[in-house]
N, C-alpha and C positions, 0 to 999 in steps of 0.2 A: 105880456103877463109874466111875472118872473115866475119860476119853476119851484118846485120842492123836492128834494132828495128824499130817498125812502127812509131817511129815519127821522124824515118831518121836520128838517131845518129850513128855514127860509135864504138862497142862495146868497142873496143881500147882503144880509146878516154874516155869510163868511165869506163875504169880499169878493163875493164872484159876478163878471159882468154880465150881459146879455147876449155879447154876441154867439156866432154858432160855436166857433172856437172851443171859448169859455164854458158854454151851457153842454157840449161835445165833453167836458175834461172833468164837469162836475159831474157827467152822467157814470163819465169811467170811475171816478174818486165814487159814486155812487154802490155801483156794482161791487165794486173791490171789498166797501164795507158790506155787503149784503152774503157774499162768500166768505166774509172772514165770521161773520155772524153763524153764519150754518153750521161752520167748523170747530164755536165755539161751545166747550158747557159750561154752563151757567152756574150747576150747583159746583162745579168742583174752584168755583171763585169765592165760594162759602168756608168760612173757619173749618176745621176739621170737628169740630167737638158739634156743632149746628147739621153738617151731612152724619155724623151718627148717630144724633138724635133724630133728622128725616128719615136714615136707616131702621133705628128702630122704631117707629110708627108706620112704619109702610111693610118692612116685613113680617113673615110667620111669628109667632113666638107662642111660647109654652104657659101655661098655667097651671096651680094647683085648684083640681075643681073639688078637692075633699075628698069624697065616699069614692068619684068615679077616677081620681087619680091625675097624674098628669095629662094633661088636652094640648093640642095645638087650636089656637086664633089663625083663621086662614090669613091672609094677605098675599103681598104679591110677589115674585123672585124677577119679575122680569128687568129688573135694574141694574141686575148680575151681567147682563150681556150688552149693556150700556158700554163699560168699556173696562180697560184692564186695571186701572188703579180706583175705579168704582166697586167693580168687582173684588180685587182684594180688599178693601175698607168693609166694604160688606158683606163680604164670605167671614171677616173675623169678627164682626156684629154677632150674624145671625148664627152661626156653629157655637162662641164663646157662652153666649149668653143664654142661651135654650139647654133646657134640661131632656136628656136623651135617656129614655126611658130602655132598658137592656132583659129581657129574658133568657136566662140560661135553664136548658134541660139538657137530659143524659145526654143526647146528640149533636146539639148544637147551639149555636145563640143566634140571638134575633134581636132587632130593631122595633119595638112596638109604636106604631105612628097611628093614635089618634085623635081626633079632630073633634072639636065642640062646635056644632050645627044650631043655628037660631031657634031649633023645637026644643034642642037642650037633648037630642040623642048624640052619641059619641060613635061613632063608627071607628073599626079598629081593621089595621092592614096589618102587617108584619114583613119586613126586609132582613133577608141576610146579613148579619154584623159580624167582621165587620166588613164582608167584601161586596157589601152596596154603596158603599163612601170610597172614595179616592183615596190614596194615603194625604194628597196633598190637606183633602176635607177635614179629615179624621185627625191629624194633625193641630186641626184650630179648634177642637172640644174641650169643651171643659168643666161640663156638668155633667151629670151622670146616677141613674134610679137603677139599680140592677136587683133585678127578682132570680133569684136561683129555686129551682122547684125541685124537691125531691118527695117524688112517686113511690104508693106502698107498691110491694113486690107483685101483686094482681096484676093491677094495671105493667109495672116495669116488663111482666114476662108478655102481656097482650100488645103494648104497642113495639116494647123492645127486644122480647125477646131475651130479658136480663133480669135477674131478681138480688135480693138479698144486699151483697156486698157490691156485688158488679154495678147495681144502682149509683153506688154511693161515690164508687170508681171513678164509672165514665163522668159522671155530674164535677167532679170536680177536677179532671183532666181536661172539662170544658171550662171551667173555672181556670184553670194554670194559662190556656191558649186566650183568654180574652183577658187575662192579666198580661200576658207577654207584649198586647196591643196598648193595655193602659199605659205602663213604664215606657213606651214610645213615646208618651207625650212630652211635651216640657214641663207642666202641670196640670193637675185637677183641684180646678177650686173649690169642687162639692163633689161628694160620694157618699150615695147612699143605698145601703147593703139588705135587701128585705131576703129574711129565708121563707119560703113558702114550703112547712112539710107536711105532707098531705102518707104518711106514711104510717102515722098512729095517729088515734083519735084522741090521747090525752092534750092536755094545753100544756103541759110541761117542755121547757127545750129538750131537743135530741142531741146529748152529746154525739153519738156518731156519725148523725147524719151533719152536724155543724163541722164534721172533718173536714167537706166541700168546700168549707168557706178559708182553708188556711192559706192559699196560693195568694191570699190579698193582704196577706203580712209581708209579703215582699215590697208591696208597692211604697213605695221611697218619694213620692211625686205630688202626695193629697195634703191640702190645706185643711181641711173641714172635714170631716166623717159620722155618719150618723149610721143606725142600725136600727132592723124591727124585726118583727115575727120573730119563729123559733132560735132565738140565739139570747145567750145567758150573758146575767149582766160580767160575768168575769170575763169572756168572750169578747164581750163589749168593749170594754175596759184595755182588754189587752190591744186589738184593734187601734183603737184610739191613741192607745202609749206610745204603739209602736210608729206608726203615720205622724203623729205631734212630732216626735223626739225625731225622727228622721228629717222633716223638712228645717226644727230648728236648729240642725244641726250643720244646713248647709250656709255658706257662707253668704248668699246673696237671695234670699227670698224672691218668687214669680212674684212680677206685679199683675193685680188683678186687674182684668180688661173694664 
């Protein structure tokens, strides 16, 4: 009975004879392909544009849920450890293309990660930003929701310890240090700048408290920019002129991922 090799060809058919010899040489020509098979990955034989599209259908990514803000879509990371040129294709997937949501208060900023659950509750963590990212991680961002909160002086002196002016201070000296992280980058495709000021009850913007927000007229680096809560449309305005005229003033625009 003539034999079949494990990827189901009929020995016959590629000219191999019967005897022991023969059926000995097919078996090794068998084996050889069966280890070179193990060895091989199959998606990375895929166009480049086809693995980023499987990239991003398999991994996390972000959404705007409305009222509850941005959410992460779970999915799965474990493709990252698949191998080194997987993992780079898709560490600049899933970092580029997700919007990373940023809290600054008087003392520090955070990472706010969370997640949209089949009941439709959002559960919320919070990570140090930016020294819970690698530089190498933090490097391949490019979206970005930053809340800056400023606290009326009640609360400032009950949790901080800090009232009045010192409030407005530290809040935007925390501002200056996560601007110093932004201009690291090579670009930001999206910036968007919410003030949360919980320090008067009017609906009117706070000019002093929008002091906090000046350290992001340095940024030299943003495509896109957007703005809400307490900040004035001149504010606004000025932001925008300033970030527009900076990037089209450099010679060779980021291209977007």
């Amino acid at each position: 009975m003539t034999s079949i090799s494990v990827y189901g060809y009929d020995q016959q058919i590629l000219g191999y004879g019967s005897s022991d010899e023969e059926s000995k040489s097919c078996q090794d020509v068998g084996s050889l392909r069966l280890a070179e098979a193990a060895t091989q990955c199959f998606l990375l034989q895929l166009p480049l544009e086809l693995r980023e599209h499987i990239y991003r259908c398999i991994l996390p990514r972000t959404i705007d849920t409305g009222t509850k803000g941005i959410a992460w879509l779970r999915g799965t990371t474990s493709i990252l450890a698949t191998s080194k040129q997987i993992h780079s294709e898709a560490a600049k997937i899933f970092y580029a293309n997700n919007t990373f949501v940023l809290d600054v208060v008087w003392d520090c900023s955070t990472f706010v990660y969370q997640w949209l659950l089949p009941s439709g509750l959002i559960p919320k963590h919070t990570m140090a930003f930016p020294d819970h990212f690698s530089p190498r991680n933090r490097a391949l961002m490019r979206k970005f929701y930053i809340r800056v909160h400023h606290v009326d002086s009640y609360t400032g002196m009950v949790k901080y310890n800090y009232g009045g002016h010192g409030l407005i201070d530290g809040t935007r000296d925390q501002v200056r240090f996560l601007c110093q992280t932004l201009r690291s980058l090579a670009s930001i495709h999206s910036l968007h700048i919410h003030l949360q000021d919980d320090s008067t009850t009017s609906t009117a913007p706070n000019d002093s408290a929008q002091t906090m927000l000046e350290p992001f007229l340095d940024l030299k680096n943003t495509l896109r920019i957007s703005t809400s809560g307490s900040i004035t449309p001149a504010f606004s305005q000025k932001l925008h002129a300033l970030l527009t005229d900076a990037n089209s003033q450099k010679d060779v625009l980021p291209t977007l991922t």
